[in-house]
Jmol script that loads the backbone (N, CA, C; Angstrom):
load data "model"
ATOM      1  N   UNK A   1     -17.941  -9.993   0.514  1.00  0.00           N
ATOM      2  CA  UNK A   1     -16.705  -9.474   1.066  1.00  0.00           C
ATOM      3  C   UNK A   1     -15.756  -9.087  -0.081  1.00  0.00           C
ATOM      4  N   UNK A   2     -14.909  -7.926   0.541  1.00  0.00           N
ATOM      5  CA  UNK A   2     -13.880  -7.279  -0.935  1.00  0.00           C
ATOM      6  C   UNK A   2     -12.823  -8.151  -0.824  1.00  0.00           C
ATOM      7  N   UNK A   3     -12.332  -9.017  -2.294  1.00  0.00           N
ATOM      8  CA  UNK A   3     -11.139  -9.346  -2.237  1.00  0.00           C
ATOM      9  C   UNK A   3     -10.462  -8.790  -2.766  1.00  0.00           C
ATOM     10  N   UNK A   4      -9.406  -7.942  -1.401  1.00  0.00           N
ATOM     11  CA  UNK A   4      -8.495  -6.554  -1.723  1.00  0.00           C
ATOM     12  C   UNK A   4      -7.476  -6.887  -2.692  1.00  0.00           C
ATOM     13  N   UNK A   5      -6.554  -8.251  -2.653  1.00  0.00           N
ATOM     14  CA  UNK A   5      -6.071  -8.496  -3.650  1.00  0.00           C
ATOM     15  C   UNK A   5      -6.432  -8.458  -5.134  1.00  0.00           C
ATOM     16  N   UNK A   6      -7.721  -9.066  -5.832  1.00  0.00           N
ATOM     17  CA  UNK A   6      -8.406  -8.197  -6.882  1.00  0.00           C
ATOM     18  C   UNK A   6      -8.370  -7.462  -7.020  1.00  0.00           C
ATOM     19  N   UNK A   7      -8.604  -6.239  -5.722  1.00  0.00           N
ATOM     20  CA  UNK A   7      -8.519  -4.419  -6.164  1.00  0.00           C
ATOM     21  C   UNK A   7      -7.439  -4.162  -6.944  1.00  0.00           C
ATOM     22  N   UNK A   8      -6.723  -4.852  -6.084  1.00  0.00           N
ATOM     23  CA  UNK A   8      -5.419  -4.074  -6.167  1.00  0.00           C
ATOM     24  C   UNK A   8      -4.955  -4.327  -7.103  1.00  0.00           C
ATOM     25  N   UNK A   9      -4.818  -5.843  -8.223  1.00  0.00           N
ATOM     26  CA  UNK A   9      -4.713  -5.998  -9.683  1.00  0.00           C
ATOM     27  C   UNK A   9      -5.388  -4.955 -10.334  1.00  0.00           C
ATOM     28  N   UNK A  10      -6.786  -4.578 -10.023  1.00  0.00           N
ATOM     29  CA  UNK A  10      -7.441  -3.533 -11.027  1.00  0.00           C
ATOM     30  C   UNK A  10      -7.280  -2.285 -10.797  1.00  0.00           C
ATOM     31  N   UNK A  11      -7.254  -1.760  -9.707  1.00  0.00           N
ATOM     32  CA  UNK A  11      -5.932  -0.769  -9.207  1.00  0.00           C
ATOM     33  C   UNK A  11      -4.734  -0.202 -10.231  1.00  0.00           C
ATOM     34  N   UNK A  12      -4.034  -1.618  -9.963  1.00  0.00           N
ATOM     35  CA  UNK A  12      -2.455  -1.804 -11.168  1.00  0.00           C
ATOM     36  C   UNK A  12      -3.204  -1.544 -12.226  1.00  0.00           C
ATOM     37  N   UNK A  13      -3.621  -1.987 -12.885  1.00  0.00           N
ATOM     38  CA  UNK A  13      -4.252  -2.176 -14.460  1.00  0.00           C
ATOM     39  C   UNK A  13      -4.350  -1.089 -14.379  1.00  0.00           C
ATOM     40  N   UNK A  14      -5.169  -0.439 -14.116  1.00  0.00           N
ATOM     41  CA  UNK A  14      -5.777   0.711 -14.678  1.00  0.00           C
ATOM     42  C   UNK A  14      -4.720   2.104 -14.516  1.00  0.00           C
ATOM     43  N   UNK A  15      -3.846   1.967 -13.952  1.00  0.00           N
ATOM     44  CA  UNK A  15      -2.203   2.747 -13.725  1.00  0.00           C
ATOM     45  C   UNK A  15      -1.589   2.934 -14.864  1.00  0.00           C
ATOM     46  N   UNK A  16      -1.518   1.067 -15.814  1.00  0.00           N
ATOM     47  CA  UNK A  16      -0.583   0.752 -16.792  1.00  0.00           C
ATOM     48  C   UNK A  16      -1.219   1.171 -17.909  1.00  0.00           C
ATOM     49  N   UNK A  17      -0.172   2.327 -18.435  1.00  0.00           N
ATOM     50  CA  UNK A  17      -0.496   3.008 -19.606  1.00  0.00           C
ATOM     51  C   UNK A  17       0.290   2.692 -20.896  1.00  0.00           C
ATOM     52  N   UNK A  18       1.295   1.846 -20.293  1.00  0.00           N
ATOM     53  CA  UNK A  18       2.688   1.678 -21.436  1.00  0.00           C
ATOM     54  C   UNK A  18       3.252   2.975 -20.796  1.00  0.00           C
ATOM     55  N   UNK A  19       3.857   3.477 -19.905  1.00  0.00           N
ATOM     56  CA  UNK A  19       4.526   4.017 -19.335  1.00  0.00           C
ATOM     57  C   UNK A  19       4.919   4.122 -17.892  1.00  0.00           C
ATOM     58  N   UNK A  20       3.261   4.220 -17.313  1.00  0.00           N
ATOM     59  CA  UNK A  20       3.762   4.304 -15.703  1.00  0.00           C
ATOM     60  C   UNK A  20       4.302   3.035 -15.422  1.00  0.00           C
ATOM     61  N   UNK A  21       3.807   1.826 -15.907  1.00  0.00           N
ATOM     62  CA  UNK A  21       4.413   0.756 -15.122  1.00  0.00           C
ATOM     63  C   UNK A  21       5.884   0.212 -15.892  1.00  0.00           C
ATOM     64  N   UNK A  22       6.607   1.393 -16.681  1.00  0.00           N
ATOM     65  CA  UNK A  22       7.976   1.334 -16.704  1.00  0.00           C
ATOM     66  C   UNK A  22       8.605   1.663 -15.153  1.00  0.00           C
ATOM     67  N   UNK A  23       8.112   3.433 -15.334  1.00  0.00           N
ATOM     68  CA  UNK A  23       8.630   4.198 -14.314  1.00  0.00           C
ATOM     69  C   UNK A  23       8.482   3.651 -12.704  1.00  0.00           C
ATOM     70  N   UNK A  24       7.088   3.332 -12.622  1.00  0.00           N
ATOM     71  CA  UNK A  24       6.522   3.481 -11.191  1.00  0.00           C
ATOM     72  C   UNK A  24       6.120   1.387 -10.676  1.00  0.00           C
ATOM     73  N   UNK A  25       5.158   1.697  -9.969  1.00  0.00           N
ATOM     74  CA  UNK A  25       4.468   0.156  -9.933  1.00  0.00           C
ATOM     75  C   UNK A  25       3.983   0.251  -8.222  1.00  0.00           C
ATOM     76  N   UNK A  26       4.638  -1.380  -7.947  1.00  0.00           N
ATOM     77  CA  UNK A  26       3.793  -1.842  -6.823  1.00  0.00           C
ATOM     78  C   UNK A  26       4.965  -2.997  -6.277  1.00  0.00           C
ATOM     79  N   UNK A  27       5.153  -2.546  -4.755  1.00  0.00           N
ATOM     80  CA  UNK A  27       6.214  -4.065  -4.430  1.00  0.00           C
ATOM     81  C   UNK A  27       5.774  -4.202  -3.103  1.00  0.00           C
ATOM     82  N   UNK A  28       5.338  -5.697  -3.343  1.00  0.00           N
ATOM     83  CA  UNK A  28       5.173  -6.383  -2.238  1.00  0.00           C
ATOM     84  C   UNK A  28       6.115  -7.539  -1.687  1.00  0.00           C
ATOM     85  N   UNK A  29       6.627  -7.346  -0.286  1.00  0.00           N
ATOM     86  CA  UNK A  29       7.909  -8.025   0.824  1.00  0.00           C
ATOM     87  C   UNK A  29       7.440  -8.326   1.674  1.00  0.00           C
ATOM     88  N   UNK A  30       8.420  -9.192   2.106  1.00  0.00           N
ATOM     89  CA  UNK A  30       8.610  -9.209   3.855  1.00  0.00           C
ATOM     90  C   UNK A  30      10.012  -8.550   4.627  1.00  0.00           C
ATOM     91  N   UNK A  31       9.385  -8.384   5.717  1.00  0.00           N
ATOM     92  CA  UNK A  31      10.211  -8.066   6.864  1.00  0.00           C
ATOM     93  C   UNK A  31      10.976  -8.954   6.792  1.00  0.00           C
ATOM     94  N   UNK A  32      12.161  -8.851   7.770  1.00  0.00           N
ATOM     95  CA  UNK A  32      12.538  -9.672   8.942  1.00  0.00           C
ATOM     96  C   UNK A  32      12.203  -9.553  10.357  1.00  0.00           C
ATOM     97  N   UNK A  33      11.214  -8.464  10.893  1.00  0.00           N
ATOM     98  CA  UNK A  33      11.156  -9.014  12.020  1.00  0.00           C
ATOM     99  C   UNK A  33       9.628  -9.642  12.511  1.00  0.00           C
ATOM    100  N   UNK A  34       8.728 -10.733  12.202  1.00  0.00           N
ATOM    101  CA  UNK A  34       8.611 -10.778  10.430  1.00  0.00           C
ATOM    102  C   UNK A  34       7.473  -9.795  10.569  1.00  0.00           C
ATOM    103  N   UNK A  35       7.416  -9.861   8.988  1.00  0.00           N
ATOM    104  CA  UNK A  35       6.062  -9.128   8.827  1.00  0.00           C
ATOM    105  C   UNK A  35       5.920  -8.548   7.015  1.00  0.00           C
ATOM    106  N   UNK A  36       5.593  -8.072   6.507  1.00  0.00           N
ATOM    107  CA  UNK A  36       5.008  -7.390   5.370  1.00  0.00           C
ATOM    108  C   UNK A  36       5.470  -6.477   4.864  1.00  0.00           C
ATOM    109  N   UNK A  37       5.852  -5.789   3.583  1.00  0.00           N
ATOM    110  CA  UNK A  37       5.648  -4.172   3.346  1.00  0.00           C
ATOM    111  C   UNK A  37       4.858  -4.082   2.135  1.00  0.00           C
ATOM    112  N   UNK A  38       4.113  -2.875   2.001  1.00  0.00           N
ATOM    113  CA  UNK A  38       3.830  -2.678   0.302  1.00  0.00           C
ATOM    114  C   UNK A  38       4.377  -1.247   0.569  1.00  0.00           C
ATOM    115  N   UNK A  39       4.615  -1.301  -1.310  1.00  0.00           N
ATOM    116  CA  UNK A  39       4.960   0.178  -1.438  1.00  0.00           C
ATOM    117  C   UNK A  39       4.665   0.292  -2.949  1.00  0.00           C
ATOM    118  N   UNK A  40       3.998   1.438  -2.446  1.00  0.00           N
ATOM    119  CA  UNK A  40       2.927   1.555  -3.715  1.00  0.00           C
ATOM    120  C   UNK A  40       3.249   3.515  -4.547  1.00  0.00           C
ATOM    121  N   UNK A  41       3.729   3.300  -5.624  1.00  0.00           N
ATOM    122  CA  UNK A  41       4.369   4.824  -6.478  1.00  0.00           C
ATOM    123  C   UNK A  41       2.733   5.439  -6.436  1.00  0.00           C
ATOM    124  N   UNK A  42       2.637   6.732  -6.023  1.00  0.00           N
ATOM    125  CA  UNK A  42       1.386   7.792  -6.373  1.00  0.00           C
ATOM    126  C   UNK A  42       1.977   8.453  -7.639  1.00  0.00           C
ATOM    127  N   UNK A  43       3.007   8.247  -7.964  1.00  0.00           N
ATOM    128  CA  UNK A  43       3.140   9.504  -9.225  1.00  0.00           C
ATOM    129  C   UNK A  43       3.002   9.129 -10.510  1.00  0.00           C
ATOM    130  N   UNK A  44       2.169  10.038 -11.029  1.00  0.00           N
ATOM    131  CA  UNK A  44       1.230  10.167 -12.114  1.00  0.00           C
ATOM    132  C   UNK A  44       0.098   9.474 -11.578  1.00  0.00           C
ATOM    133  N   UNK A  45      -0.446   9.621 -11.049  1.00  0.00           N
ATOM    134  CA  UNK A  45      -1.516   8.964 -10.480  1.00  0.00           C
ATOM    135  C   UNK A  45      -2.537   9.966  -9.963  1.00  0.00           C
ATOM    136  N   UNK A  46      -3.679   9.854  -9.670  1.00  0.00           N
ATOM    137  CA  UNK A  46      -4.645  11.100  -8.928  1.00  0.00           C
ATOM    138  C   UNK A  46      -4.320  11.332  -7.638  1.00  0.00           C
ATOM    139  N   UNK A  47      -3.770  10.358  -7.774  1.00  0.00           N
ATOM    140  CA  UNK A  47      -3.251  10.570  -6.165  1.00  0.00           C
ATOM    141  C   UNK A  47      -2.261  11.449  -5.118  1.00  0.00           C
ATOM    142  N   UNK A  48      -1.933  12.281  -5.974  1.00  0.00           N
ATOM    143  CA  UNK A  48      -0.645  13.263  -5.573  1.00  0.00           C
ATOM    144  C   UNK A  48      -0.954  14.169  -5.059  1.00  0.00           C
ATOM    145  N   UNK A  49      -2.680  14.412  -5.209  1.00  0.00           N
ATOM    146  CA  UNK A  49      -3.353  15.805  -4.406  1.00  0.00           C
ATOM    147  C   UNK A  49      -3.471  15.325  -2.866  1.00  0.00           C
ATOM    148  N   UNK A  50      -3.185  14.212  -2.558  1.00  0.00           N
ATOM    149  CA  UNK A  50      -3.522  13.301  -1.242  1.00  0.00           C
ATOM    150  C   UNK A  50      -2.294  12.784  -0.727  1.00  0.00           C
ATOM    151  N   UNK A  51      -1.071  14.176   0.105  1.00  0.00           N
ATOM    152  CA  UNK A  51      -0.301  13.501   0.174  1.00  0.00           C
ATOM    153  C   UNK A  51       0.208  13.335   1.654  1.00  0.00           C
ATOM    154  N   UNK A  52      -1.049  13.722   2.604  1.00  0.00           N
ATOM    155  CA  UNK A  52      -0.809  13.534   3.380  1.00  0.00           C
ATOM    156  C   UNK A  52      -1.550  12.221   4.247  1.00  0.00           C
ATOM    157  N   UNK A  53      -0.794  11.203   4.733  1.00  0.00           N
ATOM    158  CA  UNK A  53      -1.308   9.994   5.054  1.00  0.00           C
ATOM    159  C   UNK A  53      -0.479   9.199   6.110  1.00  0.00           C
ATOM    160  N   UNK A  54      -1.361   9.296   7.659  1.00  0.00           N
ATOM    161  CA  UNK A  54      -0.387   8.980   8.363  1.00  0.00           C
ATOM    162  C   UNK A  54      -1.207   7.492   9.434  1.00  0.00           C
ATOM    163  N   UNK A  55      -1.098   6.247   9.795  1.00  0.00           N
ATOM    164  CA  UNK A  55      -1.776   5.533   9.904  1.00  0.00           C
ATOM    165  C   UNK A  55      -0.704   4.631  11.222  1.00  0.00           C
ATOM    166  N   UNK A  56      -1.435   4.293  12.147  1.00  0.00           N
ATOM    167  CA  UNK A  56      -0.394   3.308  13.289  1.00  0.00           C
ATOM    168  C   UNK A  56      -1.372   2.346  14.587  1.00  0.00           C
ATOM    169  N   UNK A  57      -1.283   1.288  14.035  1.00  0.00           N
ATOM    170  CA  UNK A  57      -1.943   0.238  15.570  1.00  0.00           C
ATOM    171  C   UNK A  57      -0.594  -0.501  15.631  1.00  0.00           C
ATOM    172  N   UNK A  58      -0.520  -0.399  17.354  1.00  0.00           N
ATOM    173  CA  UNK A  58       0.253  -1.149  17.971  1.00  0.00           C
ATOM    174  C   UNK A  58      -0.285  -2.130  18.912  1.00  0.00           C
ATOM    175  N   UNK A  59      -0.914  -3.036  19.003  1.00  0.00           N
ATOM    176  CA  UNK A  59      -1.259  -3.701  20.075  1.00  0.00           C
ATOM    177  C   UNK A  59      -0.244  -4.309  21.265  1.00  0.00           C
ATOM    178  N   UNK A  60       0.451  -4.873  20.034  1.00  0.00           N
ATOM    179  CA  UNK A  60       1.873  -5.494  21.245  1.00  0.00           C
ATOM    180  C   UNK A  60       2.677  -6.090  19.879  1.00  0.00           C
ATOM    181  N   UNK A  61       4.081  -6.797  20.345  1.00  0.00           N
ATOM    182  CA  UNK A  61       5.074  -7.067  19.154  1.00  0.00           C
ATOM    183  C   UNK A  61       4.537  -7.569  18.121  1.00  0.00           C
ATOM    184  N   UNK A  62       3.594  -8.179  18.308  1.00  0.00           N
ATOM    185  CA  UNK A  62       2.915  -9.567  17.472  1.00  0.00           C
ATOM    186  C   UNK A  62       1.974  -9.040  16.761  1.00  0.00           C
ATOM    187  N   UNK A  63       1.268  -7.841  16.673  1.00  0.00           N
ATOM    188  CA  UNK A  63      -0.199  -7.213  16.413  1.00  0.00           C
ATOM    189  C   UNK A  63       0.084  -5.521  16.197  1.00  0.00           C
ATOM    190  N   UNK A  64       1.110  -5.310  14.989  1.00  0.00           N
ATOM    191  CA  UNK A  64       1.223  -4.074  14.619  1.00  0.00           C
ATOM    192  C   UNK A  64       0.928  -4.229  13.113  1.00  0.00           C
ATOM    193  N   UNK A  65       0.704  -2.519  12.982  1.00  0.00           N
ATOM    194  CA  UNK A  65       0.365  -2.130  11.262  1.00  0.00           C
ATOM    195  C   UNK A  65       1.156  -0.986  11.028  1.00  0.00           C
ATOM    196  N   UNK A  66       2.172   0.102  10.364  1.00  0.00           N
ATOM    197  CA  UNK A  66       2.143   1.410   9.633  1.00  0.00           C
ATOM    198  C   UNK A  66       2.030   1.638   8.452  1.00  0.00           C
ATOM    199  N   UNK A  67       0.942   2.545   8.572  1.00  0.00           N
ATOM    200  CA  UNK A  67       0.926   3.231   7.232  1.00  0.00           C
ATOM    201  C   UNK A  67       1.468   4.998   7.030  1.00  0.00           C
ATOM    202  N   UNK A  68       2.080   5.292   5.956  1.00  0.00           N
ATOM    203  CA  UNK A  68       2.341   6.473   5.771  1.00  0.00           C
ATOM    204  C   UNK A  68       2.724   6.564   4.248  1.00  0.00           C
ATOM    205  N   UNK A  69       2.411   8.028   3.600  1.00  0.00           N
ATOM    206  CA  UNK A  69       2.590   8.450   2.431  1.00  0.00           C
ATOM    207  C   UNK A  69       3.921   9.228   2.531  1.00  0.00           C
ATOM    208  N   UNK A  70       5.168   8.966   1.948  1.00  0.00           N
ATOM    209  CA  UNK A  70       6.464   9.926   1.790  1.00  0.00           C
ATOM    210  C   UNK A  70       6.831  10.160   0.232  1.00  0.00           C
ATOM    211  N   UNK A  71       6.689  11.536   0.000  1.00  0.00           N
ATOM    212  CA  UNK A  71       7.519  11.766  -1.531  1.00  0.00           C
ATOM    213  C   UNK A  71       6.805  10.688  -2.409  1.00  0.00           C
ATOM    214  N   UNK A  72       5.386  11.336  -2.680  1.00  0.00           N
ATOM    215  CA  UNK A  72       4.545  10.616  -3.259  1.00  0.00           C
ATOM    216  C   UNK A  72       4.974   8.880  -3.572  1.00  0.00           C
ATOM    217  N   UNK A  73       4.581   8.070  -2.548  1.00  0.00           N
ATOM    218  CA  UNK A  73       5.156   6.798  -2.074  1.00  0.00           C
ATOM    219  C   UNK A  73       4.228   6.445  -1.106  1.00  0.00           C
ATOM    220  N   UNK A  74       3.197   5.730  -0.641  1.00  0.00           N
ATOM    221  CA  UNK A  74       2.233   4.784  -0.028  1.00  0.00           C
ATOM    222  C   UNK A  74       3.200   3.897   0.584  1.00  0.00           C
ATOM    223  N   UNK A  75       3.733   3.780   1.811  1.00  0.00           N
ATOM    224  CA  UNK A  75       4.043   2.796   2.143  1.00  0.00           C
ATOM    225  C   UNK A  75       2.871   2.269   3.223  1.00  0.00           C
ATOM    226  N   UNK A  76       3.690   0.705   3.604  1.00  0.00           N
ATOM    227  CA  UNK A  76       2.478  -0.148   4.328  1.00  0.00           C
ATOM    228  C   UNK A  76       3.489  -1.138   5.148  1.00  0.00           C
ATOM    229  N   UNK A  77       3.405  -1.480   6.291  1.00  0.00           N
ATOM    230  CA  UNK A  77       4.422  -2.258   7.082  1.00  0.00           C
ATOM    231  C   UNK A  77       3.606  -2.959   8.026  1.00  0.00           C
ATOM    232  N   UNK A  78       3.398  -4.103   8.384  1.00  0.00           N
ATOM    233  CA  UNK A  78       2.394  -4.817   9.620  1.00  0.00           C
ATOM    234  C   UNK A  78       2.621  -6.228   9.354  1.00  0.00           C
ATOM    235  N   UNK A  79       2.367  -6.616  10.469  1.00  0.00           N
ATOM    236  CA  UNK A  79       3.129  -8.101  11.260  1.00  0.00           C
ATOM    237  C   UNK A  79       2.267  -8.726   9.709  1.00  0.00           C
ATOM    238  N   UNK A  80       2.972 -10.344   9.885  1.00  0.00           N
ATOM    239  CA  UNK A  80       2.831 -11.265   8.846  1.00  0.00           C
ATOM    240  C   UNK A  80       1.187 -12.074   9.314  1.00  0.00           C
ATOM    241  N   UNK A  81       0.394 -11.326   9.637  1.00  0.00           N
ATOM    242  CA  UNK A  81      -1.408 -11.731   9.295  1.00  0.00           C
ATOM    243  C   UNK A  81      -1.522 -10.122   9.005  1.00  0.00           C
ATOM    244  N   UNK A  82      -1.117  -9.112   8.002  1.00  0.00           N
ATOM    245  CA  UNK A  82      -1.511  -8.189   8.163  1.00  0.00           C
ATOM    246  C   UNK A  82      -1.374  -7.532   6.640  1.00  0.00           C
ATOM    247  N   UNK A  83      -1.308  -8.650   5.621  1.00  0.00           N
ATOM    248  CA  UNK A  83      -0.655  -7.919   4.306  1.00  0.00           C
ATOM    249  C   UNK A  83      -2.069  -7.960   3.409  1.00  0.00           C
ATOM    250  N   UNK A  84      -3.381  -8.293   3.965  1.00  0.00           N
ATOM    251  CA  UNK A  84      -4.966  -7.945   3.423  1.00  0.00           C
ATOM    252  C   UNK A  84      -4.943  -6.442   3.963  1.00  0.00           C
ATOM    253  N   UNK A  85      -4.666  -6.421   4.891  1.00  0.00           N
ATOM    254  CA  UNK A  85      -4.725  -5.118   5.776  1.00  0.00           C
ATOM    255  C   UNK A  85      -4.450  -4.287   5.413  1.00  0.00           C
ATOM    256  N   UNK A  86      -3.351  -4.320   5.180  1.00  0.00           N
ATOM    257  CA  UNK A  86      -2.731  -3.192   4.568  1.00  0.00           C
ATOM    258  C   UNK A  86      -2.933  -2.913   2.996  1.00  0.00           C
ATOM    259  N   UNK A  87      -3.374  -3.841   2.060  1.00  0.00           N
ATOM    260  CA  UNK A  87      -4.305  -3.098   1.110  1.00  0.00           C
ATOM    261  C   UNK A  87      -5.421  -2.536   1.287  1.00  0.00           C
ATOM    262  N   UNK A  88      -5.805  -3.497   2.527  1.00  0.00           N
ATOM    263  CA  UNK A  88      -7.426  -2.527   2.681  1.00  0.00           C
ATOM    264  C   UNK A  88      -7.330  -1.184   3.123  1.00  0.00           C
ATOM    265  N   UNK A  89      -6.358  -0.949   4.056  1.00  0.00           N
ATOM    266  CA  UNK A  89      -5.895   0.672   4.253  1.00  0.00           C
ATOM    267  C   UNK A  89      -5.551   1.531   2.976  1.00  0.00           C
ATOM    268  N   UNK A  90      -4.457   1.141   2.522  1.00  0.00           N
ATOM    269  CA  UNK A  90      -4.524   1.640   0.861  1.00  0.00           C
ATOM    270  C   UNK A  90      -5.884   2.123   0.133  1.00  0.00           C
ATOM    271  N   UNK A  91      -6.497   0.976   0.134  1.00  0.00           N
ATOM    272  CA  UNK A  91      -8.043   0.888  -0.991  1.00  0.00           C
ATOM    273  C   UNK A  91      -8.803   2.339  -0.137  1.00  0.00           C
ATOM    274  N   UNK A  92      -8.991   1.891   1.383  1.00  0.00           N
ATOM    275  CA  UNK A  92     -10.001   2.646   1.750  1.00  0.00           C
ATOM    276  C   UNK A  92      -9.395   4.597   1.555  1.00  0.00           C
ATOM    277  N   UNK A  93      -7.888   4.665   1.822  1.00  0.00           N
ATOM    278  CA  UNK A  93      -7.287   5.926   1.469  1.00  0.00           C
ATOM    279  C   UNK A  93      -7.344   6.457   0.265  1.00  0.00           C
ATOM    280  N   UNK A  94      -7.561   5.510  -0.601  1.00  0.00           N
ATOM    281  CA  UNK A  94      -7.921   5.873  -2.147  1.00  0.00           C
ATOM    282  C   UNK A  94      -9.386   6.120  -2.689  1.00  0.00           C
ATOM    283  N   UNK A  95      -9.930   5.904  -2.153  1.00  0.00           N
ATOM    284  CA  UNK A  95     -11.482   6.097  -2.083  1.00  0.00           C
ATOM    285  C   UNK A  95     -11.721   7.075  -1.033  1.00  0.00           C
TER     286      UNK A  95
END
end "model"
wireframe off; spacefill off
backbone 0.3
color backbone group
């Protein structure tokens, strides 16, 4: 099994040039109502040719996820069992 958290360190790493991770990076929160966010910088990254990214499960209050790309920006938002998730959405959009 992928542990997305690993990716996502080697992910980062491989970003940090001695520059981007002045400018740019990676922030991971919580909600308040509760739940998660990541938000993850695409710029300078390969990733800027890919900027369209639009992602949504709602099951009910308790059992949501969004994902969307704005102004080269990855965001990620989903209830508090959902912050593997939402790297794995990331990982799998990046691949």
């Amino acid at each position: 099994m992928m542990n997305y958290i690993t990716w996502l360190q080697e992910w980062f790493q491989k970003h940090c040039d001695g520059a981007w991770e002045h400018m740019y990076g990676i922030e991971i929160g919580t909600l308040d109502n509760p739940g998660w966010y990541i938000k993850i910088d695409l710029n300078d990254t390969n990733m800027l040719d890919k900027q369209t990214f639009e992602y949504k499960e709602e099951l009910d209050d308790n059992d949501w996820i969004q994902c969307m790309v704005k102004e080269n920006i990855f965001y990620g938002y989903g209830d508090p069992q959902k912050l593997e998730r939402l790297i794995q959405i990331f990982k799998d959009w990046v691949q």
